[in-house]
Structures are given as structure tokens and as C-alpha cells.
C-alpha positions in Angstrom: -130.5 -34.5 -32.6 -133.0 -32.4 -34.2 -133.0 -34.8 -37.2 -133.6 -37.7 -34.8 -136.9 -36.2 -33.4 -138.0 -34.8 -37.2 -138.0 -38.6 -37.9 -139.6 -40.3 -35.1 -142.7 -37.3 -36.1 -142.3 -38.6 -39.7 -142.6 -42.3 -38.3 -146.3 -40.7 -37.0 -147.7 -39.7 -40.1 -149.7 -42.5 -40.2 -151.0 -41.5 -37.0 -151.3 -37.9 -37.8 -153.7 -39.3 -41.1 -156.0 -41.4 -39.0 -156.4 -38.4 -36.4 -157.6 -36.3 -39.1 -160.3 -39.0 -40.4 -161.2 -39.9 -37.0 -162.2 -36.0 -35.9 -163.8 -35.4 -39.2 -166.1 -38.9 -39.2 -166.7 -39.1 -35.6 -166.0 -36.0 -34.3 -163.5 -35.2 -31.5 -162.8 -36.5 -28.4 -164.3 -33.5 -26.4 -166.6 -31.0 -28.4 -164.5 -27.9 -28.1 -161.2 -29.0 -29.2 -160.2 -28.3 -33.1 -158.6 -30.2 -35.3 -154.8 -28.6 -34.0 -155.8 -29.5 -30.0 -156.7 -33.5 -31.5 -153.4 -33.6 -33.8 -151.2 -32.3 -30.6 -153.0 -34.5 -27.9 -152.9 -37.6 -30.3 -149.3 -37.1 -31.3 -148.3 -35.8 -27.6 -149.5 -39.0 -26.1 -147.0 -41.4 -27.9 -143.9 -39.5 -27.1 -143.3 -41.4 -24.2 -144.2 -44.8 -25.1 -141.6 -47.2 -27.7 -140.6 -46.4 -30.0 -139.1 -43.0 -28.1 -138.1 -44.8 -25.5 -134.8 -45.7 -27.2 -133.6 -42.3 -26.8 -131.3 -41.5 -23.8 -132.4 -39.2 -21.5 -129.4 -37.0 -22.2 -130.6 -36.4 -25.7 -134.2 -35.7 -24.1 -132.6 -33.3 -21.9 -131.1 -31.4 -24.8 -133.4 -31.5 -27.3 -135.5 -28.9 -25.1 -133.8 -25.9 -26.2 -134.7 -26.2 -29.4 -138.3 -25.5 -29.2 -138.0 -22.2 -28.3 -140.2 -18.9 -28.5 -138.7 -15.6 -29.8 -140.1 -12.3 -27.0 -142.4 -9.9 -28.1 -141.4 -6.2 -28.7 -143.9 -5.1 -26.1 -141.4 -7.1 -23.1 -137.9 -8.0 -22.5 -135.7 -10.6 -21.4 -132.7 -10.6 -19.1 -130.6 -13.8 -18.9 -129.4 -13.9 -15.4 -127.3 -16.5 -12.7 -128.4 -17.3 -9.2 -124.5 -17.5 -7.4 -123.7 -21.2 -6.2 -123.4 -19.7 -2.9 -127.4 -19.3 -2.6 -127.2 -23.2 -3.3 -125.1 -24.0 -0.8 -127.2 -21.8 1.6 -130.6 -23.5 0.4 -128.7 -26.9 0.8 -128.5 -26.5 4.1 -132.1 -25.7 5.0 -133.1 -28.5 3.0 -130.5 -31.1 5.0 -132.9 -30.1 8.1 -136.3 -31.3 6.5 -135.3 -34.4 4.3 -133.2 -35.7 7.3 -135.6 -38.1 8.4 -135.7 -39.3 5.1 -132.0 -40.0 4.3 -132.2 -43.5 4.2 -134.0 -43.8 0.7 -132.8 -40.4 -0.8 -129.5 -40.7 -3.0 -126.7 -38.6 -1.2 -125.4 -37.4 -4.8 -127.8 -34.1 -4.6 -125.2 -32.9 -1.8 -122.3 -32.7 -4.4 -123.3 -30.2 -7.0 -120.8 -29.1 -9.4 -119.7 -25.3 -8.3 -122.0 -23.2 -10.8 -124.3 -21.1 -10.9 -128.1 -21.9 -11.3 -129.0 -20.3 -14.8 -132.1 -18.0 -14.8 -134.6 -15.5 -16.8 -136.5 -12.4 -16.1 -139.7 -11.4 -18.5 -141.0 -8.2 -17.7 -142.2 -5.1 -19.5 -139.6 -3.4 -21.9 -140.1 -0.2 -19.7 -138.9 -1.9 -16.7 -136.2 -0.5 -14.6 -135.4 -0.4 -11.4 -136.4 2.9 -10.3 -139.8 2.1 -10.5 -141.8 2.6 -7.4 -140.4 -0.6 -5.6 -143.5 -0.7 -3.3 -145.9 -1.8 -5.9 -143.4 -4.6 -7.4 -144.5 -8.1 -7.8 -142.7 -11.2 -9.4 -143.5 -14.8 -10.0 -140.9 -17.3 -9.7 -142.0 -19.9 -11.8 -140.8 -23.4 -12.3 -141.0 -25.6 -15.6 -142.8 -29.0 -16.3 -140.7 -32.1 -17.5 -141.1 -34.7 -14.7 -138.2 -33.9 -12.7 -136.4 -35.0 -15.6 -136.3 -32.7 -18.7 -137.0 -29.2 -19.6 -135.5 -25.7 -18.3 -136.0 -21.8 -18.1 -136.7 -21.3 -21.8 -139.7 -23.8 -22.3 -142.6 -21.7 -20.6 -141.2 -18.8 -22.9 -144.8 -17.8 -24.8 -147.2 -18.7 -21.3 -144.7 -16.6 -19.3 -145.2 -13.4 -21.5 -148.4 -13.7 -21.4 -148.6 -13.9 -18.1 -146.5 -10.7 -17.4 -148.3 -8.7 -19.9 -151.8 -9.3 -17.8 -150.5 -9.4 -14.2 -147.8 -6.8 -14.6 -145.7 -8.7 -12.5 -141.8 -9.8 -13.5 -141.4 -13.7 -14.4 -138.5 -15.6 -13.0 -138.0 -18.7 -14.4 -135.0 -21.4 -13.4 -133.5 -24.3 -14.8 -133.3 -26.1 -12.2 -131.4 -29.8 -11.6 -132.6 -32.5 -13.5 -132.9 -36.3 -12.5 -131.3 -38.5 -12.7 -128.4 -37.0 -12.9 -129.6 -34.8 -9.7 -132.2 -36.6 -8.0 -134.7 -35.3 -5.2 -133.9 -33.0 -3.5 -131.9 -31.2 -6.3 -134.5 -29.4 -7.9 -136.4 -28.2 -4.5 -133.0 -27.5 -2.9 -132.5 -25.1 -6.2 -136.4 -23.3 -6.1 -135.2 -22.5 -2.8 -131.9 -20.8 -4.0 -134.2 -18.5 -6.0 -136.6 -17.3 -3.4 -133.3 -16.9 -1.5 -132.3 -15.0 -4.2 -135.1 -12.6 -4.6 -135.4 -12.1 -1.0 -131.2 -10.8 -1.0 -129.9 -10.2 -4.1 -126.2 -9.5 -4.6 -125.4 -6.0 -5.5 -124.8 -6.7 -9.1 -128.2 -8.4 -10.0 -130.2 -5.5 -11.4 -132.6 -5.1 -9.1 -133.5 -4.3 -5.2 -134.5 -7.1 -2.8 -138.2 -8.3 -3.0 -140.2 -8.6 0.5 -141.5 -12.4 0.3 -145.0 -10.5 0.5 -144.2 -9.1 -3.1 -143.4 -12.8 -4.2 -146.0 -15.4 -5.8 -144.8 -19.3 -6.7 -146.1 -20.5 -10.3 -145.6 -23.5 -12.2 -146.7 -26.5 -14.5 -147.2 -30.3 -14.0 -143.9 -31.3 -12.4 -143.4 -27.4 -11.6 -146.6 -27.0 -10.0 -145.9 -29.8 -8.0 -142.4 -28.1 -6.9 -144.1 -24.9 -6.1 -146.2 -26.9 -3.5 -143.1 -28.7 -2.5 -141.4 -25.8 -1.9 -144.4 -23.8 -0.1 -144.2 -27.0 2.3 -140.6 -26.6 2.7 -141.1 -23.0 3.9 -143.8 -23.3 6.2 -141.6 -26.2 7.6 -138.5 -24.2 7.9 -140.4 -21.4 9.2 -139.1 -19.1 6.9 -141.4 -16.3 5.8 -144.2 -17.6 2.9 -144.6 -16.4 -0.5 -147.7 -14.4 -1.2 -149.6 -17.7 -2.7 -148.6 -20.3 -5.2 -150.3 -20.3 -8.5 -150.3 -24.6 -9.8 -151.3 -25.4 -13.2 -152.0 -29.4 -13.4 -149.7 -29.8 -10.8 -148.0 -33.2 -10.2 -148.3 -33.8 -6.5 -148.4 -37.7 -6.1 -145.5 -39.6 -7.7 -147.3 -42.9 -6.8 -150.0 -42.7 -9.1 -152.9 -43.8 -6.5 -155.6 -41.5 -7.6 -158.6 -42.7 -10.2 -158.3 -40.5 -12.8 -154.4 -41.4 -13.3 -155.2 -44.7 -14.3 -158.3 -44.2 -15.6 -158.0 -45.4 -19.7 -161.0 -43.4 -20.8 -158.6 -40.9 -20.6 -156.3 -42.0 -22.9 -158.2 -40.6 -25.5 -158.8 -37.0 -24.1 -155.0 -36.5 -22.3 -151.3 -36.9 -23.6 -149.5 -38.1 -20.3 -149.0 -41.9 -20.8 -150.6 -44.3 -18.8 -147.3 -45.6 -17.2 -146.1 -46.0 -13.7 -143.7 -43.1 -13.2 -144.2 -42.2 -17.0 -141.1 -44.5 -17.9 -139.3 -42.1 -20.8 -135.8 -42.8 -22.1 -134.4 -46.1 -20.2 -132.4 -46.6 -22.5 -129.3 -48.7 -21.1 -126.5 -47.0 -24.3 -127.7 -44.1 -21.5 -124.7 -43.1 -19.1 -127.0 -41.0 -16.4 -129.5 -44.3 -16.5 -127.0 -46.8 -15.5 -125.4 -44.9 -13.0 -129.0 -44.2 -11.6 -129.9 -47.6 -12.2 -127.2 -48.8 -10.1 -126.8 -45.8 -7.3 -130.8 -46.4 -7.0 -130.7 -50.3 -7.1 -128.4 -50.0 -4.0 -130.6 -48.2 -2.0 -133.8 -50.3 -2.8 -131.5 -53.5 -1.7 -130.3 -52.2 1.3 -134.1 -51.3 2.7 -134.7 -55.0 1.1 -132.6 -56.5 3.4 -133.6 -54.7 6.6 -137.2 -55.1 6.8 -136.9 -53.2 10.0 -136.4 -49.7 8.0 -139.5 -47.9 8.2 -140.2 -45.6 5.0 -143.1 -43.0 5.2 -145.7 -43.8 3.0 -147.8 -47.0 2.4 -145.8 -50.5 2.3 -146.8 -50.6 -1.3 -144.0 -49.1 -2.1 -142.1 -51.4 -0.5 -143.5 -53.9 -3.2 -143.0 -52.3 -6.4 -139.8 -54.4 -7.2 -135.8 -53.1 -7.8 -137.1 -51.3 -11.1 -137.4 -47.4 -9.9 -140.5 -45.9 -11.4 -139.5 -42.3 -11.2 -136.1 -40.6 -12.1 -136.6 -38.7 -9.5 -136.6 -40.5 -6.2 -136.3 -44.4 -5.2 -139.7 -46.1 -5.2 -139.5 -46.4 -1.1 -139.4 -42.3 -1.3 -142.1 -41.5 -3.8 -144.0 -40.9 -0.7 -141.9 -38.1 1.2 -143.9 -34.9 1.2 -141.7 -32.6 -0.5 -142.0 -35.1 -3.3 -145.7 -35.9 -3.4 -147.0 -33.1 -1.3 -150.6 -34.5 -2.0 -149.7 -36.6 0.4 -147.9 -34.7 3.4 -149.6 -35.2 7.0 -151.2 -31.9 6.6 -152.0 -29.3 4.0 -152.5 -26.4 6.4 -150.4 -23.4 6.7 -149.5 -22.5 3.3 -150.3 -19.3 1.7 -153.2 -19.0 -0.5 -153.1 -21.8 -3.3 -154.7 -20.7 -6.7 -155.2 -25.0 -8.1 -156.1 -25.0 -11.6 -156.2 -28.3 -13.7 -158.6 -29.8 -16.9 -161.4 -32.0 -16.4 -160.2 -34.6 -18.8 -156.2 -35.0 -18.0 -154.9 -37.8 -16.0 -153.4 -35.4 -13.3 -157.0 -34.0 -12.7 -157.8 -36.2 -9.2 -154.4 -35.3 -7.2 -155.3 -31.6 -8.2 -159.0 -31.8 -6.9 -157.5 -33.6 -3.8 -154.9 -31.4 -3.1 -156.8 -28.7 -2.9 -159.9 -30.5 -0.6 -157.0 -31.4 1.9 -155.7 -28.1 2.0 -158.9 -26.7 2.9 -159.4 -29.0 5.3 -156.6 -31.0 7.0 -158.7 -32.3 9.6 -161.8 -33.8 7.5 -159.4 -34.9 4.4 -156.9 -37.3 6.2 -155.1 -39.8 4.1 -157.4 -43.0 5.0 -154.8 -45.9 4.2 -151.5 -45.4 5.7 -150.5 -43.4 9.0 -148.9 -40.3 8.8 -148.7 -37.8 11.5 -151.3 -35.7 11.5 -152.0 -35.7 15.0 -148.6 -34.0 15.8 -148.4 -31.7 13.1 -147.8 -28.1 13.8 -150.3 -27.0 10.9 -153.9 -28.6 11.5 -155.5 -24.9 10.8 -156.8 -25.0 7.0 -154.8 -22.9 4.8 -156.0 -19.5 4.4 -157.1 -19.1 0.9 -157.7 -22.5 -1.4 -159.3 -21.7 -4.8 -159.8 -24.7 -7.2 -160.7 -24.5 -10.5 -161.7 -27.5 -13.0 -161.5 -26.6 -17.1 -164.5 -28.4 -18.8 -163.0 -30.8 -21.7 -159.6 -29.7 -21.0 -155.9 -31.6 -20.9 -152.8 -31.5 -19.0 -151.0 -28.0 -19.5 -154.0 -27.0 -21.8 -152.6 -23.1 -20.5 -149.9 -23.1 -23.2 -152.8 -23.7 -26.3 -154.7 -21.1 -27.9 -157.5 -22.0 -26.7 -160.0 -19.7 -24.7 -159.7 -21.7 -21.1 -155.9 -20.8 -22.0 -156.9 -17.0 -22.3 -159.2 -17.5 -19.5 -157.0 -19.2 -16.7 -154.3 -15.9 -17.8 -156.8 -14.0 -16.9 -158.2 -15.5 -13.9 -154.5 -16.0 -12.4 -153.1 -12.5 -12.9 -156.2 -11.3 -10.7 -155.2 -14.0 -8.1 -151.6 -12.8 -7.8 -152.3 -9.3 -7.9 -154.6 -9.6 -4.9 -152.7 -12.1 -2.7 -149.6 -9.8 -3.2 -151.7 -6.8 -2.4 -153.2 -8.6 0.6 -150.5 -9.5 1.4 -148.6 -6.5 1.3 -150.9 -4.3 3.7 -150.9 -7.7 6.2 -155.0 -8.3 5.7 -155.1 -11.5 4.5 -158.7 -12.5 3.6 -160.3 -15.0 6.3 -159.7 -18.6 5.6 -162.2 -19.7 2.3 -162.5 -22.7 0.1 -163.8 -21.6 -3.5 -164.5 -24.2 -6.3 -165.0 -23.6 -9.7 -165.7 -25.4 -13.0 -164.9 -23.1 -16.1 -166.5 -24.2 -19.5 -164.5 -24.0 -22.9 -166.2 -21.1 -23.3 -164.8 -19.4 -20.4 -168.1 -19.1 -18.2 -167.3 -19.6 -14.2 -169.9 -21.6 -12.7 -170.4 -23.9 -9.6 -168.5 -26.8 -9.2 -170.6 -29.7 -8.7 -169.0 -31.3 -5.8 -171.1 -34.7 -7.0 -169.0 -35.0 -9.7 -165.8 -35.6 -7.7 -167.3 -37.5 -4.7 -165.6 -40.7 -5.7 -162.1 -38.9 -5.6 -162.9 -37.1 -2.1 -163.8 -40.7 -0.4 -160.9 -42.5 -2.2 -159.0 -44.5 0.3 -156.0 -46.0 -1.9 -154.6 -42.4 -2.1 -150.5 -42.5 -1.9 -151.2 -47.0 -2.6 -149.5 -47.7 -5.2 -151.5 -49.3 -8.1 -151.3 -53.2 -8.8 -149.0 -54.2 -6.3 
């Protein structure tokens, strides 16, 4: 396996060569990257175009764990297992929300095998459990990988950084993977883990946290589940985190916003400009066909009653019998605990911390998140009803702070660059005070703060010019070409 992927970088040396020429001649795409940002960004970008899609998603899936990072002496690890009976708890809550969905999600997600969901805990090598329990605070944070790869151990390095300058305990999941496990697999698992934290068994190591010592992080495909998930709750009416910290978060699987499709960015982000980011359908793949054929079923069966309303626009009735996401039939891309950009309404949640680069395809869904969460009322999704009118959450979400990185890519938190150091910063202070906030019940009055950082880490005013095209877009949750 490992062999496979050292050859298919081999294959790119030509690449790698004309990368090299290319910054040194004409410079680099943006002016603050290196040499090692253009390499990884140029190399990054092909991964999910041919010729990688003739691996299997199973070997994608396992090749993860081998790009691992080793923790420093200054923290600790504990390896740890959420008990299939928090699943089966979560399962239930999440039957009540997705019910009116049913008819385009794939009823394999309620037969999980009986095991446990694996997890990890970074924290300080001093921890223990008789610290003063008042003042702890942990972050349950959930990995990138498109619904489809990935697990606990690939935030490794950002999630030690990030306990060393918050102070706060990281929990990270693996959570179920598509296709295999489908929506709502991997939000009916996040769940588990609040659970979790909120009543831990006797044997876990540590006390129960109060969901007001509790903050929700994650990355692209995380960040969107973190979202999810806060939606979920506030849905449920079960009590909110503290916030939700969401690096380039994914938040609309039908890739309507301008900047996804925008190919000036193909040069300055690595995520592939391709519907649903088409990795690894490769048919010698057992979990494709089966999804292939459990998904094609459900597509045909809304195909030949044209009376089945799906929420979302009818452009994703149109997209054809090929599913563009592992994670959900194309008819479901526009559920809200799937694309939460595009949920009725964005109020009610707990202070969001949105944090994304100026140059990265994602950028647009993270700008408009954040607007409609400010304010449900003025941002409503102008093509396609949904029903915001009888939605229990038209108040604007208490705290929404966006911020924009000048010249920066998709995940750009896990380089070594300075926005990098800078967002670690900037989101350890955020968690800190929501939880403290939080914590003595005096939430801060409801605010909208924008920022754009520069590369060289100076917070200034976002110019709201700059994104007025994106705020008056009325194709959001269309999908593109159809």
C-alpha cells in the first residue's frame, strides 16, 4: 500500500520539477507562500484527479494511518473507546431529525456492527483528574476527509498545538466513513461523543463535562459536521456546546457557491474542481459497487415517483443516476445536517468561531455561513423554499465571528506558516472565553465580527465589498450545470 502511493509521488516528479521552475521564474501563486506551500498545493491538487482515481476507496481509507505524527514530551495521549451503547443512544435522537428525510437516505447507517467508536485524548502530560474540575475545558474535534477517508490520528500535530495554547483537552473520533456508512453515520457518531463527555462510564478516566465546558472543532468535512451537529442539538433541544470552532468548513455538498467553481483557483487551492470531489470509483472496489447499487436504487425509486418531494432545489433532481458524494444520494445533498449552509435558518446555535483562506475553493460557503447565521432573516436562501417562516430559530445566533486568511488554502492551519500560528492563537482565545462565558451563564449580547488576517498575521477590517457578489448569490444550494 505504502509502495503504491510512493509511486504514484514518483509518477509526479515531473510535476514537482516544473513547480520549482515555475516559482522561481514567475514567482508564486500568492506572494507569501514558499517554495514547500507551492510543492504541497501543486502536488495536493492532483491526488484526486486520474491517475489516483484507480485506487479503491478501501486502500484510501487505510492508507491514512500511515502519515502519522509522533506527541511531544510536553503532552500525552490516551487511546480511548466510546461504548456502542452511546451509539445506539445517539441513533435514536438522530431517527427523530432525519425522519422526514428517509426517503433519500440509505437505511444501512441503522445497522452498525456492535463496536465501539475508537477515540483520543491530547492534553498536558500533567493532566489528571483531580484537577480543579471547575476550570476544565475540552474540544471534541472531528477530522477532514470528505465523509469518506481519514480518522482520529490525522489532526495529530494541529491538535497539540492547539492544547498547548488553549489548555483545553482534545478529543478526537474516528468516526464512520462513507460509503460504507453513509449520512447519518458520522453525525449519529459526533453525537455519541458529546454523549459521551456529558456521562461517562465509570471506567473512562475522567468526571463528566457540563456541555458549558465543551467546545466543537473541526476541518473541511469536520467543520462541516461540527455545524451539523450544533444544528442537530439545537433541533433536539438538547443542551449546546459552548461554540463551535470551523476551519474551512464544508457546509454545502452541492457545490452552488462561486468560488467552488471558480478555476482561477485552481492554481492557489488543492481541492479538485469536481462535482462531489469524485476520489477512488474504482469499480475492482467492493464498498463502491455496493454503494453504487444501494444508492442507484434510491435515485430510481424518486425517478419513478415524480410526486416525492426532496428538500432542496429540483436540481438535484437532475444531476443523473451517478451519485456525486459518498456520502448521501444526490436528491439528499440538500438536507441540513448535510449541507448546513443551507438549513432554513442559521439561528440558535452557540457562538460560531468561522475561519477559512481567501484563496481556497471552500472560501464562499464559509463567508455565507457565517452572514446567514448572523442574520437568518436578511440572508434567506433566494432560489428554492425552505421553511423559514416556521422555524423555531429566526433570532440570529449569539456570537458569529468570521475570519478570512489573506493568500491562504484549504486547511492552511496544519502548515507552518504564520496564519497557521495565528488562527492557534486566535482560536484558543475564542474557546477559552465562550467556555468561560459560558460557564458563569453571561453570554455576550448577540454580535457579528468580520475579519481579514494578512500572511503576516495583522487583524484588520474585512472589506464587506470584496464578498458582495457571494452575499447576493441566488444559485446557493443549485447545483451547477444542470
Amino acid at each position: 500500500m505504502l509502495a503504491v502511493i510512493v509511486l504514484e509521488i514518483l509518477k509526479r516528479i515531473p510535476l514537482i520539477f516544473s513547480t520549482i521552475i515555475k516559482h522561481f521564474k514567475h514567482g508564486p501563486p500568492q506572494p507569501s507562500w514558499d517554495l514547500k506551500v507551492h510543492l504541497i498545493v501543486s502536488i495536493a491538487g492532483t491526488l484526486g484527479a486520474p491517475p489516483y482515481k484507480k485506487f479503491t476507496i478501501e486502500v484510501a481509507q487505510s492508507s491514512i494511518p500511515i502519515f502519522t505524527y509522533k506527541i511531544p514530551s510536553d503532552l500525552k495521549l490516551y487511546e480511548t473507546s466510546i461504548p456502542h451503547e452511546y451509539r445506539i443512544n445517539a441513533q435514536a435522537y438522530i431517527e427523530k431529525i432525519v425522519k422526514p428525510y428517509n426517503v433519500v437516505i440509505d437505511p444501512i447507517w441503522k445497522t452498525p456492527r456492535n463496536d465501539e467508536i475508537k477515540g483520543e485524548l491530547i492534553m498536558d502530560k500533567d493532566w489528571n483528574e483531580e484537577n480543579d474540575w471547575e476550570k476544565e475545558k475540552i474540544v471534541l474535534y472531528l477530522h477532514g476527509g470528505a465523509y469518506s477517508t481519514g480518522n482520529s490520528k490525522i489532526a495529530h500535530d494541529f491538535c497539540c498545538k492547539l492544547s498547548r495554547t488553549s489548555g483545553a483537552r482534545i478529543f478526537t473520533i474516528s468516526y464512520r466513513l462513507a460509503p460504507q456508512n453513509p449520512f447519518p453515520s458520522a453525525l449519529c457518531d459526533s453525537l455519541a461523543a458529546y454523549l459521551y463527555l456529558m456521562n461517562p462510564p465509570k471506567d473512562s478516566g475522567f468526571k463528566a463535562y457540563k456541555p458549558e465546558q465543551i467546545v466543537f472543532g473541526g476541518d473541511s468535512a469536520g467543520g462541516g459536521l461540527v455545524v451539523s451537529l450544533g444544528l442537530a442539538i439545537r433541533d433536539l433541544g438538547l443542551p449546546l456546546p459552548a461554540g463551535i470552532v470551523s476551519w474551512s468548513p464544508w457546509t454545502d455538498l452541492t457545490h452552488s457557491m462561486p468560488s467552488f467553481n471558480d478555476t482561477a483557483v485552481d492554481e492557489t487551492d488543492f481541492l479538485p474542481l469536481l462535482p462531489g470531489f469524485k476520489f477512488a470509483r474504482n469499480t475492482n472496489s467492493d464498498a463502491y459497487r455496493e454503494f453504487r447499487t444501494r444508492s442507484g436504487n434510491i435515485t430510481r425509486n424518486i425517478q419513478k415517483n415524480p410526486e416525492i418531494k426532496i428538500i432542496g432545489d429540483e436540481s438535484l433532481k437532475r444531476i443523473g443516476n451517478q451519485s456525486v458524494s459518498f456520502y448521501v444520494v444526490n436528491e439528499g445533498l440538500g438536507i441540513p445536517y448535510v449541507s448546513p449552509m443551507l438549513a432554513e435558518s442559521l439561528g440558535g446555535l452557540p457562538p460560531l468561531l468561522i475561519i477559512a483562506g481567501n484563496v481556497e475553493r471552500l472560501r464562499d460557503e464559509a463567508v455565507y455561513l457565517a452572514y446567514r447565521a448572523s442574520n437568518p432573516e436578511k440572508y434567506r436562501l433566494p432560489k428554492y423554499e425552505v421553511d423559514f417562516d416556521n422555524s423555531r430559530f429566526k433570532s440570529p445566533s449569539k456570537q458569529v465571528i468570521l475570519e478570512i486568511y489573506d493568500e491562504m488554502f484549504h486547511n492552511f492551519h496544519y502548515s507552518h506558516l504564520e496564519a497557521a500560528k495565528v488562527t492557534v492563537r486566535r482560536a484558543s482565545e475564542f474557546i477559552s472565553t465562550v467556555i468561560q462565558e459560558a460557564l458563569q451563564a453571561n453570554p455576550t449580547s448577540n454580535k457579528f465580527e468580520t475579519y481579514k488576517i494578512t500572511y503576516q498575521g495583522e487583524v484588520q477590517n474585512f472589506d464587506e465589498s470584496s464578498i458582495e457578489h457571494v452575499l447576493t448569490w441566488d444559485k446557493a444550494g443549485v447545483f451547477p450545470g444542470v
